[in-house]
C-alpha positions as CSV (number, residue, x, y, z in Angstrom):
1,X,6.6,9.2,38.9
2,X,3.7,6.8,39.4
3,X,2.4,4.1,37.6
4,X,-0.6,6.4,37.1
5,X,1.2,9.5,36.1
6,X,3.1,7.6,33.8
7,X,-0.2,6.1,32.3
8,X,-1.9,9.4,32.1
9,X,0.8,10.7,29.7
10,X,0.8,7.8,27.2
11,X,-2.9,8.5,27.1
12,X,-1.7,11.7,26.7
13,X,1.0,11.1,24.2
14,X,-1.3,8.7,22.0
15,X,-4.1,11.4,21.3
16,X,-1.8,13.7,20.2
17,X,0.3,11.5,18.0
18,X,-3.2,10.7,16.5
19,X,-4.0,14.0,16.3
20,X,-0.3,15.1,14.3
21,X,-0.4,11.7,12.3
22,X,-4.1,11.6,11.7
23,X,-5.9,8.1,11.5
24,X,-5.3,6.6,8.2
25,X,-7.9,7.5,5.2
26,X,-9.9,4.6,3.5
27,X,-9.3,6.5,0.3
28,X,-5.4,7.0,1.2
29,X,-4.4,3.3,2.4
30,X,-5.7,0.6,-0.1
31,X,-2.6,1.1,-2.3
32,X,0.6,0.3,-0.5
33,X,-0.8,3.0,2.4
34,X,1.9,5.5,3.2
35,X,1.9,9.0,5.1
36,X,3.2,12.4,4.3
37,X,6.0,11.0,6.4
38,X,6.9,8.5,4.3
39,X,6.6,10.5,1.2
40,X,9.0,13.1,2.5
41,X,11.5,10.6,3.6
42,X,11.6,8.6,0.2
43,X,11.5,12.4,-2.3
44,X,14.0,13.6,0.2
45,X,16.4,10.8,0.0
46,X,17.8,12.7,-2.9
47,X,16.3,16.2,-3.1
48,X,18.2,17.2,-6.2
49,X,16.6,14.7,-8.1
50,X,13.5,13.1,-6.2
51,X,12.3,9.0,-6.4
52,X,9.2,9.8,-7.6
53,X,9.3,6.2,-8.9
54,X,9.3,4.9,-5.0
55,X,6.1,6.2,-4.2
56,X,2.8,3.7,-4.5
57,X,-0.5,4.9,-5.3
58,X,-1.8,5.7,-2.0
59,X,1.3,8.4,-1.3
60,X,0.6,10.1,-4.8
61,X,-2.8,10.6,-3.4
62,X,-1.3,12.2,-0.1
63,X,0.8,14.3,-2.6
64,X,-1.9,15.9,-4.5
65,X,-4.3,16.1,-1.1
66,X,-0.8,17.8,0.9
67,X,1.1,19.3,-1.8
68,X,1.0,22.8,0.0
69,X,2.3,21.1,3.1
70,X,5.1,18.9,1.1
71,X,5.7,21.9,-0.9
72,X,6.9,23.9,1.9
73,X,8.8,20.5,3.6
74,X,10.5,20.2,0.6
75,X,11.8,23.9,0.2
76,X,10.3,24.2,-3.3
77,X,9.8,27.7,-4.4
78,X,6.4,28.1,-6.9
79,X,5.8,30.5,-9.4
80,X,4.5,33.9,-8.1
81,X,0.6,34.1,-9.1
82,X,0.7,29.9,-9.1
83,X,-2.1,28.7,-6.8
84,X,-2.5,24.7,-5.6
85,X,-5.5,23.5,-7.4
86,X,-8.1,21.4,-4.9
87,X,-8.0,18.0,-6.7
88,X,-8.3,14.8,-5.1
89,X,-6.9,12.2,-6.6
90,X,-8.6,9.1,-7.3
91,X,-7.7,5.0,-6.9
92,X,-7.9,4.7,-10.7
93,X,-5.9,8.2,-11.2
94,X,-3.5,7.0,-8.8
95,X,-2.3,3.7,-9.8
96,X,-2.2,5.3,-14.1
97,X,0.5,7.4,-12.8
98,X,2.4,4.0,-10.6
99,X,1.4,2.4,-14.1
100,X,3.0,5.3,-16.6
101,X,6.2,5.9,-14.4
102,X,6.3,1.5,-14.4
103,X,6.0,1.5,-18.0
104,X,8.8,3.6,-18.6
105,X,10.9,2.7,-15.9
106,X,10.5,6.1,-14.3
107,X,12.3,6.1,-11.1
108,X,13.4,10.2,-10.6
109,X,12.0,13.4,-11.8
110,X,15.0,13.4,-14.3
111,X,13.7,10.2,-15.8
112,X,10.6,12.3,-16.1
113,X,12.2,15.0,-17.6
114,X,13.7,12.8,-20.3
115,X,10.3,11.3,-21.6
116,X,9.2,14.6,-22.5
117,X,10.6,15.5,-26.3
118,X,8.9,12.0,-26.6
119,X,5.4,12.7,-25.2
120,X,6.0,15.8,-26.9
121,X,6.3,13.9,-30.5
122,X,3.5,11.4,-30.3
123,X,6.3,8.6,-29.5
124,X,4.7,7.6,-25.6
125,X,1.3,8.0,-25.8
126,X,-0.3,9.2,-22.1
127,X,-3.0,7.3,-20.9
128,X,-5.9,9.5,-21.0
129,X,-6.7,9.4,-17.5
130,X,-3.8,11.0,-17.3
131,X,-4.4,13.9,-19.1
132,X,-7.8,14.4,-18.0
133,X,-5.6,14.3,-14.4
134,X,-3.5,17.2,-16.1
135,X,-6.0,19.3,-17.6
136,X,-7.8,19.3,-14.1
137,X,-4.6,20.1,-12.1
138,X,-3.5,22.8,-14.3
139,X,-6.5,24.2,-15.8
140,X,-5.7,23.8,-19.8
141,X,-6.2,21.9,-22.8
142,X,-3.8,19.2,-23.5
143,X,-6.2,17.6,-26.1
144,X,-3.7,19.1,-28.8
145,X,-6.3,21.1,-30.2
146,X,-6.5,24.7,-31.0
């Protein structure tokens, strides 16, 4: 193969590893950067109960903006009738979720899971970005009111 041949194809090879990889996103590499790579390597370093706690602010943006992608990566079956709601993400919304899952030493979704009975009771308040996050992502009230 020639010098020029073999040239030709890392030209080649580049623009279509940009195009699979995509060039990174202002918005998506401020905070510790990260990929939808690197988030499915870290959540499927133990798929039965995911690091959610190893992911910086910039890959829970990549979650929300790929969920469908990850979603289908990841094997995870939704709810018939359950649509992905088109949410961005932003820096602040980001790093209160790093922040909350900090705070409580969140490192797995079963951490998670145990905070709930106390979020439930009042005992760990959550920051109200992060409900306003919620209420967005899942269209409902979480204000406790009727």
């Amino acid at each position: 193969m020639s010098i020029l041949s073999r040239s030709g194809m890392c030209v080649v090879s580049l623009m279509v590893l940009t195009l699979v990889v995509g060039c990174p996103d202002a918005r998506t590499s401020n905070q510790g950067g990260g990929s939808i790579f690197t988030i499915a390597a870290k959540l499927m370093s133990d798929i039965s109960n995911p690091p959610i706690g190893d992911l910086n602010a910039d890959e829970w943006q990549i979650v929300v903006d790929q969920a469908a992608t990850l979603i289908d990566m990841l094997g995870i079956t939704l709810p018939d009738g359950f649509t992905m709601p088109d949410v961005e993400l932003t820096d602040e919304e980001a790093q209160a979720i790093v922040d909350f899952l900090d705070m409580y030493d969140v490192t797995s979704v079963s951490d998670l899971e145990t905070l709930i009975p106390q979020i439930e009771s009042g005992e760990i308040t959550v920051p109200d970005v992060l409900v306003a996050l919620g209420e967005s992502l899942f269209d409902v009230d979480l204000s406790g009111g009727a």
